[in-house]
N, CA, C and O of each residue as an XYZ file, in Angstrom:
248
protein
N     -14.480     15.625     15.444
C     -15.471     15.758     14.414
C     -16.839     15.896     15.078
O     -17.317     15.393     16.095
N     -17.351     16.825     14.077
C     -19.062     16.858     15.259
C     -20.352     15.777     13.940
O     -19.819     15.598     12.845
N     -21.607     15.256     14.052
C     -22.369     14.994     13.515
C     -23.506     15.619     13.546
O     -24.002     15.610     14.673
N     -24.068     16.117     12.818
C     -25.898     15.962     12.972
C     -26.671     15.214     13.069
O     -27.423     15.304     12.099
N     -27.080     14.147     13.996
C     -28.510     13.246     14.125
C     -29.451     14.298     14.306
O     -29.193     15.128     15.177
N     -30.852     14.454     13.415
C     -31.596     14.788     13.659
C     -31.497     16.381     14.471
O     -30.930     17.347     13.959
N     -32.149     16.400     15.774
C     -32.061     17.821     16.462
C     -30.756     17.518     17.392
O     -30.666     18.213     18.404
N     -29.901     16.707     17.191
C     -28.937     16.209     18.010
C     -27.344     16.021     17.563
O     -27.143     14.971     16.954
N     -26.296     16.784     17.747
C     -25.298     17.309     17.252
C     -24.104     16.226     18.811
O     -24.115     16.250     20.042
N     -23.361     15.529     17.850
C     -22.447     14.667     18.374
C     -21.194     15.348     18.337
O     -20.923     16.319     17.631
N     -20.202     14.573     19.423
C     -19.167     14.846     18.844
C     -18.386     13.675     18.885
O     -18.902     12.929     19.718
N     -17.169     13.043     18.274
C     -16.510     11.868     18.245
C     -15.266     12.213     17.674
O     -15.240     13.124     16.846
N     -13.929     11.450     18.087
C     -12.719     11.529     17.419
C     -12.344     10.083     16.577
O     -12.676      9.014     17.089
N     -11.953     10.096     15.848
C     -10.914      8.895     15.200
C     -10.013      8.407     15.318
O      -9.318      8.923     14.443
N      -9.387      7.651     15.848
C      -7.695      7.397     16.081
C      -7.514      6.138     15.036
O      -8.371      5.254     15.043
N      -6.300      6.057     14.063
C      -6.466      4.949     13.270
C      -7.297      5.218     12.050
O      -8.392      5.761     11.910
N      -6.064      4.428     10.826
C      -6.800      4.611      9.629
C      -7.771      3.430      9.396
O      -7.521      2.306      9.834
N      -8.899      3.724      8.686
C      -9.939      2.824      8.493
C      -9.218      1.159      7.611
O      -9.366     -0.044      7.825
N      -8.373      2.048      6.516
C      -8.003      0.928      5.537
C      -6.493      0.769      5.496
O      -5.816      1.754      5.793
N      -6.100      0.025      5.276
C      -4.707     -0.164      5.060
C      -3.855     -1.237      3.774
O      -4.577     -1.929      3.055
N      -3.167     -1.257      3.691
C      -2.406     -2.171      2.881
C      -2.124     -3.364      2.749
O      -1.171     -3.605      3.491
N      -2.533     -4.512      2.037
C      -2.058     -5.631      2.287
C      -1.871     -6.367      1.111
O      -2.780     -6.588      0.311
N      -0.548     -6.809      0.967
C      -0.311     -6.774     -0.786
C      -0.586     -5.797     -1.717
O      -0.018     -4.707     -1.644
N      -1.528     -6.091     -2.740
C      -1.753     -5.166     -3.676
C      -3.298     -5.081     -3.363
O      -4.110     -5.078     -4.288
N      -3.581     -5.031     -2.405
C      -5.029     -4.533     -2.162
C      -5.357     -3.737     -0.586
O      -4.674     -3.838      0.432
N      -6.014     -3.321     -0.687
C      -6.510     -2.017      0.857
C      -7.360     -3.193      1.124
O      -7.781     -3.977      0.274
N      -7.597     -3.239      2.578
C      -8.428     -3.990      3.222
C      -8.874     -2.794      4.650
O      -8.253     -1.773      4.947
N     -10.085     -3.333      5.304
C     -10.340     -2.782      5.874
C     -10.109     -3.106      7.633
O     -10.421     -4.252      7.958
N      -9.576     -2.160      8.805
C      -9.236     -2.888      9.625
C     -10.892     -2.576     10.689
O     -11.695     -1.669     10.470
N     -11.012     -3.819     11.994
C     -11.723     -3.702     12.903
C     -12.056     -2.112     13.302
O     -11.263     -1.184     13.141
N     -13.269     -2.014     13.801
C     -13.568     -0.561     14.401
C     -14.333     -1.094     15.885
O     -15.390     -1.663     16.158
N     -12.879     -0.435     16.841
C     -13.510     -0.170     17.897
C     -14.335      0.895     18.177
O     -14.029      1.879     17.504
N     -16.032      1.210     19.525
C     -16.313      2.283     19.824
C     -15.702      2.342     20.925
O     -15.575      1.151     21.209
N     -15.039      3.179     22.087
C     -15.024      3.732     23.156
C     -16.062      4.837     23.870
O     -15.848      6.034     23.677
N     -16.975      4.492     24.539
C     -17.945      5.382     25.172
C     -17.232      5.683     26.611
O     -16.846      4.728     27.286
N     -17.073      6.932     27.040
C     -17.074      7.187     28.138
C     -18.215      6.966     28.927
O     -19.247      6.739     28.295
N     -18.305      6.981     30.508
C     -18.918      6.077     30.949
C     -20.267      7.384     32.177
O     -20.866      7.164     33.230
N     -20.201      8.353     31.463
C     -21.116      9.073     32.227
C     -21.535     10.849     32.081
O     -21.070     11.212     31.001
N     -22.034     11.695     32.584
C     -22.140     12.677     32.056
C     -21.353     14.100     32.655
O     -21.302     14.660     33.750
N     -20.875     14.303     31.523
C     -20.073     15.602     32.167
C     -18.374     14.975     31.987
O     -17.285     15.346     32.426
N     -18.719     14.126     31.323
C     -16.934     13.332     30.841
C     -16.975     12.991     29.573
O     -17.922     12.876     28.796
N     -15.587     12.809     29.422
C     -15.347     12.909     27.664
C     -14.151     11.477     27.730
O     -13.877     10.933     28.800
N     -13.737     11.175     26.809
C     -12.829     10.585     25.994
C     -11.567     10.223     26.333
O     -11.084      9.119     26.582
N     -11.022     11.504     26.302
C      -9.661     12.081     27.118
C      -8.492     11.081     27.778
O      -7.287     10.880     27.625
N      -9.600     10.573     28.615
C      -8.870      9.455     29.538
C      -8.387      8.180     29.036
O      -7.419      7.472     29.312
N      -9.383      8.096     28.190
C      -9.161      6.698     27.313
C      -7.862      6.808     26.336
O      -7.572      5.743     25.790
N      -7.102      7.830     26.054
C      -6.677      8.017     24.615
C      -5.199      7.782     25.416
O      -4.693      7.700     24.297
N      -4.301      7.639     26.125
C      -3.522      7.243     26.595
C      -3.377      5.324     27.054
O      -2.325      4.703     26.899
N      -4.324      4.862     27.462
C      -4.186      3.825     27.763
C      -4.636      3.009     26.049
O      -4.335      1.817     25.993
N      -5.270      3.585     24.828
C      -6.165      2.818     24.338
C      -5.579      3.104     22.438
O      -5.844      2.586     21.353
N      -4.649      4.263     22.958
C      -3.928      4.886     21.342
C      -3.113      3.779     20.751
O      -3.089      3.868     19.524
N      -2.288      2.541     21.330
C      -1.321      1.640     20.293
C      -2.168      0.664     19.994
O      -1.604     -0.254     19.399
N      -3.590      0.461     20.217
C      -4.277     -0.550     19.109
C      -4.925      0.071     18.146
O      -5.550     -0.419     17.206
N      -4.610      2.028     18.642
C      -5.037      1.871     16.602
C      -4.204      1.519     15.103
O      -4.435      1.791     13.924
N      -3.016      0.699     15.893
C      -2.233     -0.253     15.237
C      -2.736     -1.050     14.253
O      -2.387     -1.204     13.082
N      -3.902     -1.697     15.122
C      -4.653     -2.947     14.441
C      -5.643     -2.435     14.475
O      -6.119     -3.105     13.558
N      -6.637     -1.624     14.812
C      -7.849     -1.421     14.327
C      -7.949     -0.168     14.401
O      -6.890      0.430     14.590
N      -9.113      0.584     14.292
C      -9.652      2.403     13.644
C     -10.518      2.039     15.345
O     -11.306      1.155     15.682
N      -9.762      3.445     16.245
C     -10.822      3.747     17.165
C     -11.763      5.010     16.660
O     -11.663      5.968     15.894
N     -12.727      4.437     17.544
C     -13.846      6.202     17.448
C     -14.240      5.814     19.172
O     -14.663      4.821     19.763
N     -13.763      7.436     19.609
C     -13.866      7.678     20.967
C     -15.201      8.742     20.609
O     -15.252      9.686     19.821
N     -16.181      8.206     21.475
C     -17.166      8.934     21.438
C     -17.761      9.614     22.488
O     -18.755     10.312     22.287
């Protein structure tokens, strides 16, 4: 997904649904961020070691 801040155009992915089920009501789960750690790198790396806790919570790899 991309954003518009201002003159400044993001990009970020989602892994994990925000809300889920519990009884008869949706609740909302934890949101991790993941920042990669420098320039000229992305995400990528993270999404193998970091994809089975969007079990329990909504990542955004940014």
């Amino acid at each position: 997904m991309r954003a518009k801040i201002r003159d400044t155009e993001i990009y970020f992915d989602i892994e994990g649904s925000g809300l889920v089920v519990d009884g008869s009501r949706m609740r909302e789960k934890p949101v991790a961020f993941l920042i990669h750690g420098g320039p000229g790198a992305d995400h990528t790396s993270f999404k193998p070691s970091f994809s089975s806790l969007s079990q329990k919570m909504q990542l955004v790899y940014l």
